[in-house]
Structure formats: C-alpha cells, structure tokens
C-alpha positions as CSV (number, residue, x, y, z in Angstrom):
1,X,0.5,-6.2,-21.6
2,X,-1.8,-4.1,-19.5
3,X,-1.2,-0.7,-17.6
4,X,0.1,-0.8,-14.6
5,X,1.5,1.8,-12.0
6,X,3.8,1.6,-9.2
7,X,2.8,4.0,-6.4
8,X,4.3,4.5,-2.5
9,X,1.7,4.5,0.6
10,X,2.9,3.9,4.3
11,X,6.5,4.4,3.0
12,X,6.4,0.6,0.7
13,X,5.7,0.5,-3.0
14,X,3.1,-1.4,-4.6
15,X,2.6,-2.7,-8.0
16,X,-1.1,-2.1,-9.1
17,X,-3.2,-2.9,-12.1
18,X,-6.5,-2.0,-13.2
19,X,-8.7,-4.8,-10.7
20,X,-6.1,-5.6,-8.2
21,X,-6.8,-5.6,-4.3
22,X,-4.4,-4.9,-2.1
23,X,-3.9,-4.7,1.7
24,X,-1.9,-1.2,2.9
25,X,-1.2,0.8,6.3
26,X,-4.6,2.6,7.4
27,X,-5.4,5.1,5.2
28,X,-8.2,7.9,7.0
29,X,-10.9,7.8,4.4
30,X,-14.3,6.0,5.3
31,X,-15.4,3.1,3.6
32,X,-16.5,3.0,0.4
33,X,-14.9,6.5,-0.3
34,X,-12.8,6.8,-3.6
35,X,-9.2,8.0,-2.9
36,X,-6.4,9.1,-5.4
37,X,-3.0,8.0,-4.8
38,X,-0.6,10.7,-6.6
39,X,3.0,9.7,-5.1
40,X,3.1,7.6,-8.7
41,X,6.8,6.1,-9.4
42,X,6.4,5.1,-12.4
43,X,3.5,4.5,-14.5
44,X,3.2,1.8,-18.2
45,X,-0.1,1.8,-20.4
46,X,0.9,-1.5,-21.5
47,X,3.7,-0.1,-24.3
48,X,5.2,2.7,-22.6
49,X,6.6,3.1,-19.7
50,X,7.5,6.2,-18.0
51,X,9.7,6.4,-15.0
52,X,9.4,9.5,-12.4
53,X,12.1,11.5,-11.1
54,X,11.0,10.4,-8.2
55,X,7.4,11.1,-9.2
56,X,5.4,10.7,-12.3
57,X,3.5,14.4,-12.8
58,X,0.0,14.0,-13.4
59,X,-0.3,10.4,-13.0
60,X,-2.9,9.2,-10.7
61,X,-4.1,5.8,-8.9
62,X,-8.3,5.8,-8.3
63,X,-8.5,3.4,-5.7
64,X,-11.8,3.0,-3.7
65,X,-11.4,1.8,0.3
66,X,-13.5,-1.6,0.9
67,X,-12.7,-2.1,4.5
68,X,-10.0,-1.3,7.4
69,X,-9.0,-4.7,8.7
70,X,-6.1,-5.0,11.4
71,X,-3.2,-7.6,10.0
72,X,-1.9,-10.8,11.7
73,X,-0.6,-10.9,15.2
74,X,3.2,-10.5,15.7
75,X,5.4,-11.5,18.5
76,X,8.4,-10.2,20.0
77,X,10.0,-12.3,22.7
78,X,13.4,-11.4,24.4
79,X,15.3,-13.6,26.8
80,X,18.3,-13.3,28.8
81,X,19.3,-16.8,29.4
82,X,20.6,-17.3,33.1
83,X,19.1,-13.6,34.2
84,X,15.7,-14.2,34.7
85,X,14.8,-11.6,32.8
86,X,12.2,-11.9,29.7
87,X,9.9,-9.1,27.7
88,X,7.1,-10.2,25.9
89,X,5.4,-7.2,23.3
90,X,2.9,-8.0,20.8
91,X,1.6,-5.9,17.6
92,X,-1.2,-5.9,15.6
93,X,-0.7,-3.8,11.9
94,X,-4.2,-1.2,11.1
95,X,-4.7,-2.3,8.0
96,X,-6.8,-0.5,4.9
97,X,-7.7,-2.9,2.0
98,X,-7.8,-1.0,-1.3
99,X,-9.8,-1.9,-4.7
100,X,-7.6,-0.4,-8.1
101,X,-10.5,1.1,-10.4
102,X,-8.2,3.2,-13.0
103,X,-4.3,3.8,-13.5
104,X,-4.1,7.3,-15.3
105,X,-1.2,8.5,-17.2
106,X,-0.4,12.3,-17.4
C-alpha cells in the first residue's frame, strides 16, 4: 500500500497520495507556487498509520497550485405556487486545483 494522508482545506477533508490532483476552495497562492498543507488528520506510510488528535504534529502535504478554475454553475430556484412570487440565485464555486508532490510523516 502506498502513503497516503488525509488533510482539511475549505472546512472538507481530502484523501491524497503521492501524484493525485485534486480540485479545492481557492487557496491565495499564485500559480505554480508550492504550498504546505499542515491541518494533517491522519497520515499512513503505507504500514503505519497514525491518527491525529485532531492533528498529526509534524506531518505535512507539499502540494504545488496548477491553476484557479471556478466550479460548475448551480441553481437555486424558489416558487410559491399561486403567489406569484419566484427567486432565481445562481453560484459559481472559486476553485484552486492542487498537484500532491510528497506526503511527510513527522
């Protein structure tokens, strides 16, 4: 089995391995800048695995930004049958996709 780390970003967890791209809430680093995610919940090197309480100490995600993106539209439509009354709202999620380039134990 290979390592892989659980980490929290934008308040939802993630599992990650070594490789993996993933889409998360905007992060404010530039492109192509290399961030560290630290808020680790648990952390495996393939045989182990440690659990944090709620945090792993010293373990550490180096993740490298490849592009902010903004997700898929979504629709909220309300209607009051027999009022007349309808509300249309629309949302688009800021998006940052992230690359995985090492999972680090403590």
């Amino acid at each position: 089995m290979e390592p892989y780390a659980i980490v929290e970003t934008g308040g939802k967890q993630y599992l990650v391995k070594q490789g993996d791209s993933l889409q998360v809430e905007r992060l404010s680093a530039e492109v192509g800048a290399k961030v560290a995610l630290d808020s680790v919940l648990a952390v495996s090197d393939g045989k182990e695995l440690q659990v944090g309480t709620p945090m792993v100490k010293g373990a550490k995600v180096a993740v490298e930004v490849v592009e902010h993106v903004r997700g898929p539209k979504v629709v909220s439509f309300v209607k009051r049958r027999r009022k007349g009354s309808q509300r249309k709202v629309g949302h688009r999620q800021e998006l940052t996709v992230l690359k995985v380039a090492d999972v680090s134990k403590a």
